[in-house]
C-alpha positions as CSV (number, residue, x, y, z in Angstrom):
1,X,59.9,5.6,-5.6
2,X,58.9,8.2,-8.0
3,X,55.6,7.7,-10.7
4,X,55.9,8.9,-14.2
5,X,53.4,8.9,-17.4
6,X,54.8,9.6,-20.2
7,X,53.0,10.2,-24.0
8,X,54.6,8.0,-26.1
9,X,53.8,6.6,-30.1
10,X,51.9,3.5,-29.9
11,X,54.8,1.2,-31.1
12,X,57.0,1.3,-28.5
13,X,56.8,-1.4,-25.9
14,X,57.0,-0.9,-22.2
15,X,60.0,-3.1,-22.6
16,X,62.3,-0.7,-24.5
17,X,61.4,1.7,-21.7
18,X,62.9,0.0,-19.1
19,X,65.9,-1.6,-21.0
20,X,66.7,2.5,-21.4
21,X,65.9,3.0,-18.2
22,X,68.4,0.5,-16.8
23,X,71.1,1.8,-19.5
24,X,70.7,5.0,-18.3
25,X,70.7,4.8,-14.3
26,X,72.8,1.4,-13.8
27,X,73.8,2.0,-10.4
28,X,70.5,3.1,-8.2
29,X,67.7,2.1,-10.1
30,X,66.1,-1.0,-9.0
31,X,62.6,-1.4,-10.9
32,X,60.5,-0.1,-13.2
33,X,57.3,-1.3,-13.0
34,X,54.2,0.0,-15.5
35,X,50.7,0.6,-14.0
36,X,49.2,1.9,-16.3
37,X,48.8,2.0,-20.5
38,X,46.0,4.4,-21.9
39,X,44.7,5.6,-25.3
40,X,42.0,7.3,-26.1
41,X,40.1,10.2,-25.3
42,X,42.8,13.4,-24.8
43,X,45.4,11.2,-26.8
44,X,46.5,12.2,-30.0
45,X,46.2,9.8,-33.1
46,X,48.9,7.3,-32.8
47,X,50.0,7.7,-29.2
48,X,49.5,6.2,-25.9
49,X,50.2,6.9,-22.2
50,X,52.0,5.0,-20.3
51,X,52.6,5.2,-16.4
52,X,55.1,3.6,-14.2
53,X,57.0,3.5,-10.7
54,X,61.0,3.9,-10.8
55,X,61.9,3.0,-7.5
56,X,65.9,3.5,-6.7
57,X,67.9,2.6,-3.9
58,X,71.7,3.4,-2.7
59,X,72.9,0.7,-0.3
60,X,75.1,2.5,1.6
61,X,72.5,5.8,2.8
62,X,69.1,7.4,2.2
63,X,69.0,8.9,-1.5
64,X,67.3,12.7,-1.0
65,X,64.7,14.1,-3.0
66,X,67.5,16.2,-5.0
67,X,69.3,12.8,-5.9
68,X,65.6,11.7,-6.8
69,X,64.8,14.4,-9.2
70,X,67.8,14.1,-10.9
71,X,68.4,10.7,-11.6
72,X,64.8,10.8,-12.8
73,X,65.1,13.4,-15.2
74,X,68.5,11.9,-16.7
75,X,65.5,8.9,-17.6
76,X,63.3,11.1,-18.3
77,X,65.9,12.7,-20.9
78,X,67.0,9.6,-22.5
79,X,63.5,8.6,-23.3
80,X,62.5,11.8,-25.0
81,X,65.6,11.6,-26.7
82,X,65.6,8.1,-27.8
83,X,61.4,7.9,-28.3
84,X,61.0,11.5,-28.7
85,X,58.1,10.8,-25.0
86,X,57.2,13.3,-23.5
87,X,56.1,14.1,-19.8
88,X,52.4,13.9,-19.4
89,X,50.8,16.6,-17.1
């Protein structure tokens, strides 16, 4: 399981996040679940924070934390691509 927050533009719903998501890792993730939606203070104009869980899963073995990092940052990728997100520190 691996947390994220992401800034994002207000528009987009937490449900074109994880339709990407699972476009993007079809094998080993198993849910995305958001925790968290902010906006306000610290948020620019017109954008919002979201947070959520990816949590993956191989059937076969343990995934490492190398597998991990990757698979998340291919997510990651896509939704920065595709929403122009970005990773919130």
């Amino acid at each position: 399981k691996r947390d994220l927050a992401l800034l994002l533009d207000k528009h987009i719903a937490f449900s074109e996040i994880e339709k990407l998501a699972f476009a993007t890792e079809k094998n080993l993730l198993k849910k995305v679940q958001l925790f968290d939606v902010y906006e306000g203070s610290n948020i620019a104009e017109g954008k919002k924070s979201m947070a959520f869980s990816l949590r993956f899963r191989a059937p076969d073995r343990t995934l490492n934390s190398e597998e991990i990092a990757k698979l998340r940052g291919q997510i990651v990728s896509a939704i920065e691509k595709q929403h122009q997100g970005s990773l919130r520190a």
